[in-house]
C-alpha positions as CSV (number, residue, x, y, z in Angstrom):
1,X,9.5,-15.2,-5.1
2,X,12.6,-13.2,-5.8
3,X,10.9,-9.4,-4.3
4,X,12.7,-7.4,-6.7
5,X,11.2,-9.0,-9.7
6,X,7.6,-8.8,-10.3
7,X,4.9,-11.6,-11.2
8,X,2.9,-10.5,-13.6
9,X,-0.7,-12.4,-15.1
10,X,-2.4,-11.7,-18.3
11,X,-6.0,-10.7,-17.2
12,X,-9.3,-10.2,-19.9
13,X,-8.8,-6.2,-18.0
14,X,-4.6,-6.3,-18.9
15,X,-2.0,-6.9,-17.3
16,X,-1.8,-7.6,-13.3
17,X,2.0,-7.5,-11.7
18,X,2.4,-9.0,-8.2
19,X,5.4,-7.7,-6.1
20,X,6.2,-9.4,-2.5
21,X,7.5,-7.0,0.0
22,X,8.3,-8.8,3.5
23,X,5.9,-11.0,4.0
24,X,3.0,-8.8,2.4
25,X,2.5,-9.3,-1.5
26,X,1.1,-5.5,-3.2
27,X,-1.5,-6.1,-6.2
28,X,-0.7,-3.6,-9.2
29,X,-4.8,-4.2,-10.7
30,X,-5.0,-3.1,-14.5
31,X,-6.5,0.0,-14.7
32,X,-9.3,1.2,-16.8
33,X,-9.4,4.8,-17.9
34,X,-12.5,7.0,-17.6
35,X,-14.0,9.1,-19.9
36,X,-16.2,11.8,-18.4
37,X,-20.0,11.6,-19.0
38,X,-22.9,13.8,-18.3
39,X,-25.4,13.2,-15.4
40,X,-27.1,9.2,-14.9
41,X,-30.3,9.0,-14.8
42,X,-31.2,7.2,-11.6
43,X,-28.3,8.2,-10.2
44,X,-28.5,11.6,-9.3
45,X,-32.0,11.3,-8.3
46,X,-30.6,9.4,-4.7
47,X,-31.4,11.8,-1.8
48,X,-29.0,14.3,-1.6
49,X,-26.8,12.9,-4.0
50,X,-25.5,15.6,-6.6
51,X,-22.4,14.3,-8.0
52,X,-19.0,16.1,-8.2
53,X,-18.3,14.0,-11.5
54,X,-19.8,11.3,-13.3
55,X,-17.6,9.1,-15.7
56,X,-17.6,5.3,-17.1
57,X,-14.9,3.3,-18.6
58,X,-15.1,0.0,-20.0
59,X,-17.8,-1.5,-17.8
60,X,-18.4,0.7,-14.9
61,X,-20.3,3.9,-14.3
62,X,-17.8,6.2,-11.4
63,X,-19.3,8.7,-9.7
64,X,-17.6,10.9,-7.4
65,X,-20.0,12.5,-4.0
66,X,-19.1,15.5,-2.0
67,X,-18.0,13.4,0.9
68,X,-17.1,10.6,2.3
69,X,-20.9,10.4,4.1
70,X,-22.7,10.4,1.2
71,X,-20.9,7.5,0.1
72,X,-21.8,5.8,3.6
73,X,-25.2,7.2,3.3
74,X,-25.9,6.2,-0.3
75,X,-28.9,4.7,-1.1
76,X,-30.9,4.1,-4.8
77,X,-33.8,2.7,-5.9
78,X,-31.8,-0.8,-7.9
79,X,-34.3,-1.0,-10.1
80,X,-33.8,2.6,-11.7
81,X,-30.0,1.5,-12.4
82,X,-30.2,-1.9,-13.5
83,X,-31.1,-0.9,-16.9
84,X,-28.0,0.9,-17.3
85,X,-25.6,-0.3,-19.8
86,X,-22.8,-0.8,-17.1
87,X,-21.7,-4.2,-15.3
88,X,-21.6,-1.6,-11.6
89,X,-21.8,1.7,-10.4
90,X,-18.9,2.6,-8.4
91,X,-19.6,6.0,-5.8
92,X,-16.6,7.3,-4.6
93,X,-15.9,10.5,-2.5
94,X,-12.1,11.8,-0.7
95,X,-12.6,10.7,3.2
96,X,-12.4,12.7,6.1
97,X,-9.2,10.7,7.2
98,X,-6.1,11.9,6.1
99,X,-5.0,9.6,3.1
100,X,-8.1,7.7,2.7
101,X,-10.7,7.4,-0.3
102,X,-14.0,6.3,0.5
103,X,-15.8,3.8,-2.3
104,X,-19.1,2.0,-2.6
105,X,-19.5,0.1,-5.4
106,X,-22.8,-2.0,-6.8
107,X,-23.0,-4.7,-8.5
108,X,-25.8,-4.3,-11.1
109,X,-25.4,-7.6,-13.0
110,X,-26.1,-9.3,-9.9
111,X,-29.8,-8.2,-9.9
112,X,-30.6,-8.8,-12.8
């Protein structure tokens, strides 16, 4: 694989480029923009769990927390979120470590 030429793969998301770099190859994932929404139910009801911001694209519900522990700490009643028109809900927070973004996400589909 020539490094200074990309792979790239048609996805059902877009378009996903592959770059090799040594012997490390970087993944360049579709992205999927977010529109902002109001509060979820189920969502915000978590103990302590007031998000920052609440968004969805596509398929997901995002949600960003105050910190990086409340993503570690994050725990919701399933069943309140499985009737949610989203495929997961993603919980998200800036770390505590210098460069780092903690993410939890949940797979809703797979309760169902």
């Amino acid at each position: 694989m020539n490094p200074d030429v990309p792979i790239s793969f048609e996805t059902l998301s877009g378009t996903l480029r592959v770059r090799k770099g040594g012997e490390w190859f970087t993944l360049d994932f579709p992205a999927e923009p977010v529109t902002v929404t109001g509060p979820v139910p189920g969502l915000s009801e978590a103990p302590g769990t007031e998000p920052l911001f609440t968004g969805r694209n596509r398929l997901d519900i995002i949600a960003e927390l105050p910190s990086a522990e409340y993503v570690c700490d994050f725990d919701t009643d399933i069943s309140a979120l499985v009737v949610l028109p989203a495929w997961d809900v993603i919980v998200t927070a800036v770390s505590d470590l210098p460069h780092m973004i903690s993410s939890q996400g949940s797979s809703l589909r797979r309760w169902v």
